[in-house]
C-alpha positions in Angstrom: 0.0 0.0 0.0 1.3 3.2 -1.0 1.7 5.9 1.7 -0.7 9.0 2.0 -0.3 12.3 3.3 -2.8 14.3 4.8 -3.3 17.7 5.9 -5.5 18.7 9.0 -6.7 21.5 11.5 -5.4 21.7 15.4 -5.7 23.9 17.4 -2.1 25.0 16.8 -2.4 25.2 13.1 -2.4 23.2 10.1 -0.4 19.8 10.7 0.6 16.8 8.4 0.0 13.7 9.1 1.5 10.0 7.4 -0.7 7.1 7.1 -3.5 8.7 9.6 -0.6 9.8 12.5 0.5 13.2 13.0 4.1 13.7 11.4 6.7 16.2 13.5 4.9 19.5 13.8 7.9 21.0 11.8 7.2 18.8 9.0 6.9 21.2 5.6 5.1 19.6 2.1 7.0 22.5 0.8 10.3 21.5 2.1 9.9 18.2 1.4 9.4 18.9 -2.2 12.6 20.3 -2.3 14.6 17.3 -1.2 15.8 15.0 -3.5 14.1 12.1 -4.0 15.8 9.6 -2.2 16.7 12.0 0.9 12.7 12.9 0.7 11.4 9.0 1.3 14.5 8.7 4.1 12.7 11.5 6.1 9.3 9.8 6.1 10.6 6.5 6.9 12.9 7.8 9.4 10.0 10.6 11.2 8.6 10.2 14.4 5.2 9.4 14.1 2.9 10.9 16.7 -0.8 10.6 17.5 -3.8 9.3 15.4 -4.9 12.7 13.3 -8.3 13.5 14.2 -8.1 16.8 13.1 -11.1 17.8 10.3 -9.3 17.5 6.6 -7.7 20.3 5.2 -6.0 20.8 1.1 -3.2 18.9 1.2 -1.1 22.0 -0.2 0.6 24.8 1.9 -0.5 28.6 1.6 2.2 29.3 -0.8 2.2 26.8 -3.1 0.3 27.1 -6.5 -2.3 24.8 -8.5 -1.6 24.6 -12.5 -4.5 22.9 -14.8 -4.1 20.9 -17.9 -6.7 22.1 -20.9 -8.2 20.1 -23.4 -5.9 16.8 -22.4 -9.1 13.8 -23.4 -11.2 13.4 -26.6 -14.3 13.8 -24.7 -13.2 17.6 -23.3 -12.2 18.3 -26.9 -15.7 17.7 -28.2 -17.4 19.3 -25.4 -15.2 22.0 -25.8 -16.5 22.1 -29.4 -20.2 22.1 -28.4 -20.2 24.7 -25.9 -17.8 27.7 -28.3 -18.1 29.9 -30.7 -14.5 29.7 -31.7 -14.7 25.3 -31.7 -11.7 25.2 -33.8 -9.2 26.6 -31.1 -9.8 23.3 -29.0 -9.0 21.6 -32.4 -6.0 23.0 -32.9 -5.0 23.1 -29.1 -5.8 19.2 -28.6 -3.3 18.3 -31.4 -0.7 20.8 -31.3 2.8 19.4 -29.5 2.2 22.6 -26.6 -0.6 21.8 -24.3 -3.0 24.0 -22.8 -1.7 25.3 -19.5 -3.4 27.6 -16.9 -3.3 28.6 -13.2 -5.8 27.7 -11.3 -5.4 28.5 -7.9 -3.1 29.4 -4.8 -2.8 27.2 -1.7 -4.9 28.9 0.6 -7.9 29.6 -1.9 -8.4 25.7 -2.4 -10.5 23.8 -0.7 -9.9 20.4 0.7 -12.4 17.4 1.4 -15.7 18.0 2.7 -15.2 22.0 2.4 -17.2 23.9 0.2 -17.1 24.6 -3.7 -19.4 27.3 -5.5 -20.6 28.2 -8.8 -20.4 31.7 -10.3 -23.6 34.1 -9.7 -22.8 35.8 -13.4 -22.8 32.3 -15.3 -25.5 30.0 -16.2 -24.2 26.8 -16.9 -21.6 25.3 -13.9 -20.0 22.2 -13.9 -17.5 20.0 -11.9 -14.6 18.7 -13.5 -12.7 15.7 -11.6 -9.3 15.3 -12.4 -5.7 13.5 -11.3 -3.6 15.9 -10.1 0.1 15.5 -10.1 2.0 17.0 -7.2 5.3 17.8 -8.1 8.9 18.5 -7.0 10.6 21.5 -6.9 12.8 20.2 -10.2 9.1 19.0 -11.8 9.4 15.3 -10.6 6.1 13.0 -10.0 6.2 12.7 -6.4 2.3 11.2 -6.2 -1.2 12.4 -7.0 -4.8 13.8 -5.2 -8.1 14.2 -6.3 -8.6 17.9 -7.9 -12.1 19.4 -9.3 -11.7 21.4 -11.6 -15.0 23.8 -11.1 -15.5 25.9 -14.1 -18.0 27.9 -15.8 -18.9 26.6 -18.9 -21.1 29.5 -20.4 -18.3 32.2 -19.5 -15.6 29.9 -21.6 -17.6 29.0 -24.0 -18.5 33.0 -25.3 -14.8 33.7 -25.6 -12.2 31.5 -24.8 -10.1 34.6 -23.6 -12.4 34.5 -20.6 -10.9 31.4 -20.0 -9.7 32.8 -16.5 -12.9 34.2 -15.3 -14.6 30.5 -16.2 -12.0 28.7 -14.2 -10.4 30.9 -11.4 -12.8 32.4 -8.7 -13.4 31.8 -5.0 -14.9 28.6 -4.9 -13.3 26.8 -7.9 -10.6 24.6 -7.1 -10.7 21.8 -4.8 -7.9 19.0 -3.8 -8.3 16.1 -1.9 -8.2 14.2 0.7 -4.5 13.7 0.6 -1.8 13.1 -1.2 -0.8 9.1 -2.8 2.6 8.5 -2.6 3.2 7.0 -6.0 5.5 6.8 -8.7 4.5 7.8 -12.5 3.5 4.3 -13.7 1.5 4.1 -10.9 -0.8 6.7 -12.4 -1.3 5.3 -16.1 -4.7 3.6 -15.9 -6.3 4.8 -13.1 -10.5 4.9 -12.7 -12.0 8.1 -12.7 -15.3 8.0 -10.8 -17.7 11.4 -10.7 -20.9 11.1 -8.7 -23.5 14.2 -8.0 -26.0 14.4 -5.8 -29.1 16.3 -5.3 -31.2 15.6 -2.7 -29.4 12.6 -2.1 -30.2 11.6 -5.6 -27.7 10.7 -7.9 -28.3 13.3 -11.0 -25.3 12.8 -12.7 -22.7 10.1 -13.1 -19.7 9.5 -15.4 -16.6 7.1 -15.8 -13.2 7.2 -17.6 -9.3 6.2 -16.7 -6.4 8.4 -16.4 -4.8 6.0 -19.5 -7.3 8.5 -21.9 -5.3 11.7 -21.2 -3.8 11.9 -24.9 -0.2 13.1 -23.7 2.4 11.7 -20.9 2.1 12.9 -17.6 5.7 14.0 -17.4 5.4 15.9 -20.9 2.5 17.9 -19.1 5.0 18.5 -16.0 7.9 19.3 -18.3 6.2 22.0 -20.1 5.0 23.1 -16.7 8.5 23.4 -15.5 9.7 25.4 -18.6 10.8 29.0 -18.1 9.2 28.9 -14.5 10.2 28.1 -11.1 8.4 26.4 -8.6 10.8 26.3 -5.2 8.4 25.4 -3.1 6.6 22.4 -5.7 3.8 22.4 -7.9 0.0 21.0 -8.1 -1.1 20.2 -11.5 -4.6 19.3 -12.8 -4.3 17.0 -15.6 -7.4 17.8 -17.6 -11.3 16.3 -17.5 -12.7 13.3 -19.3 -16.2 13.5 -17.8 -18.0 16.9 -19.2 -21.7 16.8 -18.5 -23.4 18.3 -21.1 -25.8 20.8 -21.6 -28.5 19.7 -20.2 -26.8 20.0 -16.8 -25.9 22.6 -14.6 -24.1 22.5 -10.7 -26.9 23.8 -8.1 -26.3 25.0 -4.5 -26.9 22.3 -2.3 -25.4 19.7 -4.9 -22.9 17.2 -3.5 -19.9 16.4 -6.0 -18.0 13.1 -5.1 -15.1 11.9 -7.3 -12.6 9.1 -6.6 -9.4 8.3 -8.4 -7.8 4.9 -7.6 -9.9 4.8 -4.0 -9.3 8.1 -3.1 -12.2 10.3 -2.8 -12.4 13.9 -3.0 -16.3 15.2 -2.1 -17.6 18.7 -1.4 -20.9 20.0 -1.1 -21.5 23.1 -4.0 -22.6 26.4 -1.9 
């Protein structure tokens, strides 16, 4: 069983923990990410472990760290892509072209973590979720393991211009990562199952399928281009792109529960 970080409230901050016990209140994600990768496992094996964490969940990423998004990375966000604009043939061109679609999609302490909140926009008619693998990375753009991201985003705002692409996609509310963090290697990650649930009422409205071995391009070329021209010193976060759209006919509503699991990890959060 590979190990799993999480993040959680006490009353003396935010404190990691390893395999459900509390990790050495000095312990930093950030710092960690900076080791190398040998000298990184040596520290968890070698940590004290402390009592069992029963503090409530938090995003397993630090206040300063950043979370990057993938665009366009499956078939099925292509198409959808193509339905909702009235420029379809960027998404064309973008889904083929050797650069991917890269964004920025929020700052540590604007996402939320399991069982926290997510929201829609007020000035946009047609929300959705998007669950995806996210890939936390190194501070030299190494796969160190994954969480659970969604990838909230405004469909009708992105869809009238897609150079409102960061009003659609970045607003308080719109990025969630969850609960922890796998401890994996890259192979690990090739064919996961992708599970997206929604309830209303506690009625499933909406549910949708597909595996992580769909995304069109490597995981490490999507880190790599991450990596170019920019620094990350204290690691990154990045979304690898959606392969469950729902289409028009659905829209997130306040009170909405969104559950999605990746390879037994589940990331849920209740839409304000």
């Amino acid at each position: 069983m590979n190990p799993n970080l999480t993040r959680h409230t006490t009353a003396d901050g935010p404190r990691w923990a390893l395999d459900g016990h509390y990790l050495p209140a000095d312990f930093s994600l950030s710092a960690w990410l900076a080791l190398p990768a040998d000298a990184a496992q040596a520290q968890l094996a070698s940590a004290a472990r402390g009592t069992p964490a029963d503090g409530a969940l938090l995003a397993p990423i630090e206040d300063v760290q950043e979370a990057w998004a993938s665009g366009v990375t499956y078939l099925s966000s292509r198409m959808a892509r193509e339905a909702e604009s009235q420029s379809a043939d960027v998404y064309q061109k973008v889904y083929a072209a050797a650069r991917p679609e890269l964004f920025f999609k929020a700052c540590g302490w604007r996402t939320s973590g399991h069982g926290q909140g997510i929201r829609v926009r007020a000035d946009s008619a047609w929300n959705v979720p998007e669950p995806e693998l996210v890939l936390v990375l190194d501070t030299r753009g190494a796969i160190r393991g994954y969480a659970v991201g969604n990838d909230v985003s405004s469909r009708s705002i992105e869809g009238e211009n897609p150079l409102y692409l960061p009003q659609a996609k970045v607003y308080d509310g719109a990025c969630a990562i969850g609960p922890g963090i796998r401890l994996c290697a890259a192979d690990d990650l090739r064919d996961l199952a992708i599970a997206l649930t929604i309830r209303r009422g506690g009625a499933v409205v909406f549910a949708g399928e597909t595996r992580t071995s769909q995304i069109k391009r490597a995981l490490e070329e999507l880190a790599s281009y991450l990596f170019r021209e920019l620094a990350f010193p204290h690691g990154a976060f990045l979304f690898t792109g959606t392969g469950i759209v729902p289409d028009e006919t659905f829209t997130l509503q306040s009170g909405d529960v969104v559950s999605i699991d990746i390879g037994g990890l589940v990331l849920e959060n209740p839409v304000s």
